[in-house]
C-alpha positions in Angstrom: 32.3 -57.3 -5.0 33.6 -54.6 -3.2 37.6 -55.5 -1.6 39.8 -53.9 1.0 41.3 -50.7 -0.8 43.0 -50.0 2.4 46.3 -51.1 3.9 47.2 -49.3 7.3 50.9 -48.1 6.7 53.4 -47.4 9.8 55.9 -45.5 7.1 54.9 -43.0 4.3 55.6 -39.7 3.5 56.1 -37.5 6.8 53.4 -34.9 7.2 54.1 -31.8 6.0 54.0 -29.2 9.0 53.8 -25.4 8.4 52.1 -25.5 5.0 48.7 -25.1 6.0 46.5 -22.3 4.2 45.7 -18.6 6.4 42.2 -19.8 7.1 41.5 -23.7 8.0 42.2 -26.4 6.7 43.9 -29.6 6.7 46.6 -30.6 4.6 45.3 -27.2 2.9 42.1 -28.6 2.1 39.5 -26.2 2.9 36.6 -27.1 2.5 35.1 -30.3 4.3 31.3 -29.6 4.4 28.3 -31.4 5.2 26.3 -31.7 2.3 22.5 -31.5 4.0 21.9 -35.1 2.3 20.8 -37.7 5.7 21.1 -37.0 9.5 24.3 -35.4 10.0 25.9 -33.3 13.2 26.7 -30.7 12.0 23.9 -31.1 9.8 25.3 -28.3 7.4 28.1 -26.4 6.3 31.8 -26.7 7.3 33.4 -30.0 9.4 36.5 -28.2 10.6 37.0 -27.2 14.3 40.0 -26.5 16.3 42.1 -29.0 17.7 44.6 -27.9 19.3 47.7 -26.5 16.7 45.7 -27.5 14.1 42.3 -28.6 12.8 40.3 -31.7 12.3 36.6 -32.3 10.4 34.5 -34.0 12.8 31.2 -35.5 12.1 28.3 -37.7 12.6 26.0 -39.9 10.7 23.1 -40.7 11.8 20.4 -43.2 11.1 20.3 -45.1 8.4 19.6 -43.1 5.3 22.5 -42.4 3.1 24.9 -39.5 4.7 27.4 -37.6 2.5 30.4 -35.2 3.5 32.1 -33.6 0.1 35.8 -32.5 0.5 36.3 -30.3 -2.7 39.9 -30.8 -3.9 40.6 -26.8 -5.4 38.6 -25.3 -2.2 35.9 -24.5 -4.4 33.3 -26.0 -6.7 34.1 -24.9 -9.6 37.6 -26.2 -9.1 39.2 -29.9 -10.6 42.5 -31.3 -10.3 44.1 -33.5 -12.7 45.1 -36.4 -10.5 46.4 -39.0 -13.4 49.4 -39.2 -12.6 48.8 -39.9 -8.4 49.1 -43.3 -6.7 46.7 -42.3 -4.2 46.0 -40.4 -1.2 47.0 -41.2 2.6 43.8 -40.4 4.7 44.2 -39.8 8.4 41.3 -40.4 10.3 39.2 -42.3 12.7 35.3 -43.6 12.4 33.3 -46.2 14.5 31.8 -47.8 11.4 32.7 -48.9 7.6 31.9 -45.8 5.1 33.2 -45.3 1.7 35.1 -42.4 -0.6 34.0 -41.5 -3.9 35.4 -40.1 -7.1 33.6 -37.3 -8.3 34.6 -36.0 -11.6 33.3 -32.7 -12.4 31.4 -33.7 -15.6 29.8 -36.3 -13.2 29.2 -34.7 -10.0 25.8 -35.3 -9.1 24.2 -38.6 -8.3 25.4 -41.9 -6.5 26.2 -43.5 -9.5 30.3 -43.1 -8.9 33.5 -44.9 -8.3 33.9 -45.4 -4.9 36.0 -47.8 -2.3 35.6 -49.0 1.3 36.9 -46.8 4.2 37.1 -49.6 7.0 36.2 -48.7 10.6 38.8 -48.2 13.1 36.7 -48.9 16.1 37.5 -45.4 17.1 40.9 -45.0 17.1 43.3 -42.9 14.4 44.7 -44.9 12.1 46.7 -43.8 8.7 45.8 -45.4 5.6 46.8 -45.4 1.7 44.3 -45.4 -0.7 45.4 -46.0 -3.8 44.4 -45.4 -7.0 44.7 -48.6 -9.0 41.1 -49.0 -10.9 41.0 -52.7 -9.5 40.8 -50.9 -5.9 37.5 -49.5 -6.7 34.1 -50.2 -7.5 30.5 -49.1 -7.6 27.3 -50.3 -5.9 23.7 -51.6 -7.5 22.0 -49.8 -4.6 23.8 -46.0 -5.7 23.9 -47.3 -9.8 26.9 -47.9 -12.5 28.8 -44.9 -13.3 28.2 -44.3 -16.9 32.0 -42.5 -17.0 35.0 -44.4 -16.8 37.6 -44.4 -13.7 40.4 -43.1 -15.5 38.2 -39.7 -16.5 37.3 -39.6 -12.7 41.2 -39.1 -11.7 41.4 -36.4 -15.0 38.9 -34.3 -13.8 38.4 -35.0 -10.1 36.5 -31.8 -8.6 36.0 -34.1 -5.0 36.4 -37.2 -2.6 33.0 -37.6 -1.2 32.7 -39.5 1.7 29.6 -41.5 2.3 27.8 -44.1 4.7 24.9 -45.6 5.6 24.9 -46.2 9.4 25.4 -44.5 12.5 28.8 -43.4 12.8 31.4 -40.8 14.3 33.9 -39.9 11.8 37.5 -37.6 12.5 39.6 -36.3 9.4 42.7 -35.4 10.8 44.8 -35.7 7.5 44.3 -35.6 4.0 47.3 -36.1 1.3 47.0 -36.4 -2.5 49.8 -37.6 -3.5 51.2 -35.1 -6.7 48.6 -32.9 -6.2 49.1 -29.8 -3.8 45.4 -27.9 -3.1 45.4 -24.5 -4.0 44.6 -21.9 -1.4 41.9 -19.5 -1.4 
């Protein structure tokens, strides 16, 4: 059912350097927060932490109870972005285990019951991958439920990427690009 939505790409668009918010983020996306839903380190609150110039969202899953990490695209809740007109987004990251992404619309934010596709594991190591945004590239699954709103309403009014999993993993955002879509700071 579910299909690699993933291609590692060498080339792409260069990172953008120097145009990072006054607090942290990455790629001015400010808040990356544990959500309190499974066993998480931290188990709470915000992901980023300093590394070196810049920052990175580190985490943990563990266990084998669903774990969720919210990225809110406007830095706050209340906050959607219009992404219709996007391809996709280039993620930057590295995690010992499969996990996936989700859509969350903002007239559909709670629940499992969203659009989602596979974030492959990268034994570890940072890898840069393009997601894009072609409805065949995602999916749902039974075990979370059928999203009662369609895809296309998900990329009108998309409020977050949520990432989930449900094993034991060790995940590193180091990069997180939308492409047409530029986060406001706060």
């Amino acid at each position: 059912m579910v299909g690699s939505a993933a291609v590692a790409h060498a080339g792409g668009p260069p990172p953008r350097r120097g145009h990072e918010c006054a607090t942290p983020s990455i790629d001015r996306l400010q808040q990356w927060l544990a959500s309190g839903e499974g066993a998480t380190v931290p188990a709470t609150g915000s992901l980023l932490v300093r590394e070196h110039h810049r920052y990175a969202a580190e985490v943990a899953f563990l266990g084998t109870d669903w774990h969720v990490v919210v990225v809110w695209l406007g830095n706050r809740f209340e906050a959607q972005a219009d992404l219709s007109d996007s391809s996709g987004f280039w993620l930057t990251y590295s995690a010992t285990d499969d996990l996936y992404v989700q859509l969350r619309p903002a007239s559909h934010w709670s629940g499992g019951d969203k659009w989602l596709t596979p974030v492959p594991s990268t034994g570890g190591r940072t890898v840069r991958r393009f997601f894009g945004f072609a409805p065949d590239r995602w999916t749902w699954l039974p075990e979370l439920g059928q999203p009662s709103h369609s895809f296309a309403s998900a990329l009108g009014e998309a409020r977050g990427l949520v990432f989930v999993g449900k094993t034991p993993n060790d995940i590193t955002f180091r990069g997180l690009r939308v492409d047409h879509y530029r986060p406001p700071c706060l």
